[in-house]
N, C-alpha and C positions, 0 to 999 in steps of 0.2 A: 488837367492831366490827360496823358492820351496812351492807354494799355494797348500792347500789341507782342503779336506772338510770333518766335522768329526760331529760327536753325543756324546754332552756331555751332562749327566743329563738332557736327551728328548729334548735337543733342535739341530738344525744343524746349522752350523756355519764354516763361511771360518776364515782360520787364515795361519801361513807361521810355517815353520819349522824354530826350532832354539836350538841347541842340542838335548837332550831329551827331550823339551819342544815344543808347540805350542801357539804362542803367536795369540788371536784373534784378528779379525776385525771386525769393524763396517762396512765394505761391505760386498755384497753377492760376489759369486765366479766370479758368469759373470763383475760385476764392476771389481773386483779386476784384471780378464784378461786384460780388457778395460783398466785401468791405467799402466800393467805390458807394454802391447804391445805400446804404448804410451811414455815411457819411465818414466813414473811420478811414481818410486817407495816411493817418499818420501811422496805424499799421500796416499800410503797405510798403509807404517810404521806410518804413524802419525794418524791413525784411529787403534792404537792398543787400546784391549778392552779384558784384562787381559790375564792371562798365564795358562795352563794347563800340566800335564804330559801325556807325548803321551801314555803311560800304562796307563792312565783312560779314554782315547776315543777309539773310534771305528769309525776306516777313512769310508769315503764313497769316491767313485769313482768319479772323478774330472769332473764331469759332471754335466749341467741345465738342466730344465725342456724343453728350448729348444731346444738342442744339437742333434744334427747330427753326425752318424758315419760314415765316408766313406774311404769303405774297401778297396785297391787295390789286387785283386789276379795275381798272374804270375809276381810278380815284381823283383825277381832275376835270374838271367840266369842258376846256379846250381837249383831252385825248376822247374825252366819250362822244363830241361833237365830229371829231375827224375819222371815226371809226365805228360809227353807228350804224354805217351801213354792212359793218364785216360783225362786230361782236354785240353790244347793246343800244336798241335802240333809244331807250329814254334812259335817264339819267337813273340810278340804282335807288332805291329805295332803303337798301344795306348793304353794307360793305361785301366786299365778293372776293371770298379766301379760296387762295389755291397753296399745295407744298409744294416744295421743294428741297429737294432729298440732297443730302451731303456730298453726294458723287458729282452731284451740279455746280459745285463750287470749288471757284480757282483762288487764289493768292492774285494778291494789288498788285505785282511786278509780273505775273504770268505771263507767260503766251499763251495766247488764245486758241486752241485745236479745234479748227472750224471745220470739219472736213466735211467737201462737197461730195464725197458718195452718200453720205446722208441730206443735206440740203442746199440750194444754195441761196437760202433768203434765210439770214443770219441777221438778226434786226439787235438795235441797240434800245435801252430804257434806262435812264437816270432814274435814279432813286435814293430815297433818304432812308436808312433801316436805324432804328428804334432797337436798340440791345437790353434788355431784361436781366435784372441784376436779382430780385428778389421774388420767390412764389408770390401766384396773382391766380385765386382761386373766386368767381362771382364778383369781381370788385367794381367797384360804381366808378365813374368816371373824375368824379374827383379826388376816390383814390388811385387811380392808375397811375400819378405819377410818382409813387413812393415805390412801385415797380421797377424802374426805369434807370440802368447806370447810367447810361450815353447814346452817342449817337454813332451810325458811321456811316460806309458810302458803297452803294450798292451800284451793276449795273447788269441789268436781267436783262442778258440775252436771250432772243428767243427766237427757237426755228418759227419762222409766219406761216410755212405750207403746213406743219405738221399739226401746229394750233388751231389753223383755220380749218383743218381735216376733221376735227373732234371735237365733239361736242364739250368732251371736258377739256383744260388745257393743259395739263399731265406732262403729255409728250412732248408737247411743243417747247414745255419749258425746263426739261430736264436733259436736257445735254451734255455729257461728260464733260467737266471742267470747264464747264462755260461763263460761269455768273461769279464775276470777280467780287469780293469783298473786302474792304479794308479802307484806307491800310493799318487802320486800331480803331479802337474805342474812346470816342473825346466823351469826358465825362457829363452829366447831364448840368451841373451847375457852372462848368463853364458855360457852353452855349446856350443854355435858361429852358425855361418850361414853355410851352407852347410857342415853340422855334420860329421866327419869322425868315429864315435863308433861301439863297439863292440856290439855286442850283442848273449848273452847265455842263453840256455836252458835246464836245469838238470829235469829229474826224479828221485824221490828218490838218490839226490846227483850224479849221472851218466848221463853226457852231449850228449846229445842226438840232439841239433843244437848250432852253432857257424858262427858268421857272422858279416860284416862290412858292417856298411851303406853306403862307399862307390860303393859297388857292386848292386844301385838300377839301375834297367834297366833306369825308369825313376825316376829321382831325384824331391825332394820337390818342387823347383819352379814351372816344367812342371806338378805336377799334382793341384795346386792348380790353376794355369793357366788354364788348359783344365775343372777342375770343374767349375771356376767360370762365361768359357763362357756359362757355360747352367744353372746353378742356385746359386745367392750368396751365398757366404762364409757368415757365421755369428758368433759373440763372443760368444765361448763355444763347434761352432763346435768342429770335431777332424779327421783327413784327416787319417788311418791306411795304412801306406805305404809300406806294405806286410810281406812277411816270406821267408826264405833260407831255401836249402835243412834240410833233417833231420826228416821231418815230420814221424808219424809213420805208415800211411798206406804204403809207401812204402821204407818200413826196411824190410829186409829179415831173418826169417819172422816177417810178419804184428805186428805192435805194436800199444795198443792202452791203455789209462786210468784207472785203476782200482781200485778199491774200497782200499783204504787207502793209495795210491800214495800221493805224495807234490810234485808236476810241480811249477818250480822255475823258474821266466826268469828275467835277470841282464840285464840291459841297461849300460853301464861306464857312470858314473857322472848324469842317470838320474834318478835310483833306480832299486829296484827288488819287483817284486810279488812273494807271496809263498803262494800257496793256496792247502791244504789239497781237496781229491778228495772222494765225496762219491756218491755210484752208488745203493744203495737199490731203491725199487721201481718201 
């Protein structure tokens, strides 16, 4: 099943993909995690509340009003190698959390408002985010995945000047509507527990990162472990569990976003965003 949250005729509304259709529900998103992670898919189906074509909505990004983003940076050994000489020199010892605040996130079909009075090194990160269906208070790694609805598809743009300027990464990665997510929530028993997928990155149809979730320095159970000894998980969070080499401040030379690019990133079996890039302003 794959939950996603869309705007039909002014109103927003959770419903599940189902060919070219989205059939509604009568829950909100955060329920509908709450029942996915749970295992009760058949309360969800049976709270359908008509059908629509996905070509008359307009998705919104799988996210509530009280969702949390947490970013991990330095989480493959090929990005901590290509960029040790900018952010970590040896490989992390622990995972390395940063936020990211709600104003920083756009919708899977967005355009990208990249405006160059604020920067023009506009970088791209693939990533796989981990959606949190149920409270995760101290919990050990092997239960973390009773936490867990699904998966979806993350791509953390990031200003590279502003990050590289501070010591914390804050600013650099919170950018008005910059970090698209979506385009739903594939559930976690589709795609299985400790995910082996691929994941790709096209500019303008030219692959620019490639990478396997197996290659996470530290895998989902341990970061949802180490977050939740310090403050609970909660339904609707979403854990971004980093990016592989490829980025564009460090391509030779420098590569970075430009005004009518489409930055494309494919998860296998969890979707793709394709979001048009504009930088006026």
């Amino acid at each position: 099943m794959q939950l996603v949250q869309f705007v039909h005729q002014g109103s927003t509304r959770c419903g599940y993909i189902d060919g070219d259709e989205i059939v509604g529900l009568d829950w909100s998103l955060r329920d509908a995690l709450v029942l996915l992670t749970a295992g009760q898919t058949d309360r969800i189906t049976d709270a359908r509340a008509g059908r629509v074509r996905r070509s008359d909505v307009a998705l919104l990004p799988p996210v509530v009003p009280t969702s949390r983003i947490f970013c991990i940076g330095i989480n493959y050994l090929d990005h901590q190698e290509e960029s040790k000489d900018v952010f970590m020199a040896k490989v992390p010892e622990a995972p390395v959390v940063f936020l990211k605040a709600l104003s920083s996130i756009a919708g899977p079909d967005d355009v990208l408002e990249l405006p160059q009075s604020l920067s023009t090194e506009f970088d791209w990160e693939a990533e796989l985010g981990v959606v949190i269906g149920a409270p995760a208070r101290n919990v050990s790694e092997k239960e973390a995945w009773d936490a867990v609805a699904g998966y979806t598809v993350v791509n953390d743009v990031s200003v590279r000047d502003r990050q590289v300027r501070h010591v914390q990464w804050t600013l650099g990665k919170n950018a008005p509507a910059s970090t698209p997510i979506g385009p739903g929530v594939v559930d976690r028993d589709t795609i299985g527990v400790d995910p082996d997928i691929e994941i790709t990155l096209r500019v303008n149809g030219t692959v620019k990162q490639n990478a396997w979730t197996r290659d996470l320095i530290f895998d989902i159970p341990r970061l949802i472990s180490e977050i939740s000894e310090v403050t609970p998980l909660l339904p609707g969070d979403i854990i971004v569990t980093g990016t592989a080499a490829g980025v564009g401040f460090k391509r030779t030379p420098p590569e970075f976003l430009r005004d009518g690019d489409v930055v494309e990133v494919e998860i296998a079996g969890v979707g793709t965003l394709s979001n048009r890039v504009r930088t006026e302003g």
